[in-house]
C-alpha positions in Angstrom: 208.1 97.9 87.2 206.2 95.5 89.3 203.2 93.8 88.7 201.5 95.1 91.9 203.0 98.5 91.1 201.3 98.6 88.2 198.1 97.1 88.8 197.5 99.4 92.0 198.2 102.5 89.1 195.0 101.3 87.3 192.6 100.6 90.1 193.7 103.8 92.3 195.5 106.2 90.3 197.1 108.6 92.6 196.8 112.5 92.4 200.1 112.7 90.7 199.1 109.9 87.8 195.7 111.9 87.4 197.4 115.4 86.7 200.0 113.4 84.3 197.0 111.9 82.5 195.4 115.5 82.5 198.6 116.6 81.0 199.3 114.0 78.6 195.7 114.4 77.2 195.9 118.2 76.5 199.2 117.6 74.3 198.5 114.4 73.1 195.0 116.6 71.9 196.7 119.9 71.2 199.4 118.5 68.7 199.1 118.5 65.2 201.3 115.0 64.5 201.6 111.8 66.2 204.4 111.9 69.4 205.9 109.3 70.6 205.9 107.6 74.2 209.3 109.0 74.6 207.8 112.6 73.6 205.4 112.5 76.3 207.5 111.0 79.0 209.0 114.5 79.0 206.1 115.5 80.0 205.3 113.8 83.4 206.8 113.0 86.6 209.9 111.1 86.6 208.5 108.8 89.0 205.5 108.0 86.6 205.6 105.2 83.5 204.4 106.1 80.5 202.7 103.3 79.7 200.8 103.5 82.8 199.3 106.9 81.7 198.2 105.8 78.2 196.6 102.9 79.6 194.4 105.3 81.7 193.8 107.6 78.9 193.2 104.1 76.4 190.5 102.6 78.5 188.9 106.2 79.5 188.9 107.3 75.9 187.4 103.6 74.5 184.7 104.1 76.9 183.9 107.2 74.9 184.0 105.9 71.3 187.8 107.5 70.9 190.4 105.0 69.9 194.6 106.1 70.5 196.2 104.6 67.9 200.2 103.6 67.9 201.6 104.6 64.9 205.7 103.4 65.5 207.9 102.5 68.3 
């Protein structure tokens, strides 16, 4: 992915990042075990990295107090 690509995700996140960061939250919240990036890739948009979503949900979360913690690759 490119650098601008990805920098424009974090300052502007588009409607579809926003509903896959709505939707990574409520099953990143509603599971009982740790899932892995490639787990919740199945849950959003082709189109859409991964990593770009957990970095929204990361820095909105920190903000609050809540820390996402990686547990393995």
């Amino acid at each position: 992915m490119s650098e601008g690509k990805s920098l424009q995700a974090f300052s502007q996140p588009s409607e579809l990042l926003r509903e896959a960061i709505r939707i990574v939250e409520a099953v990143l919240f509603a599971s009982h075990e740790p899932l892995s990036l490639k787990q919740l890739r199945l849950y959003i948009n082709e189109d859409l990295d991964i990593h770009d979503v957990m970095e929204h949900i990361h820095r909105d979360y920190s903000a609050r107090g809540v820390n996402l913690t990686k547990v393995d690759d």
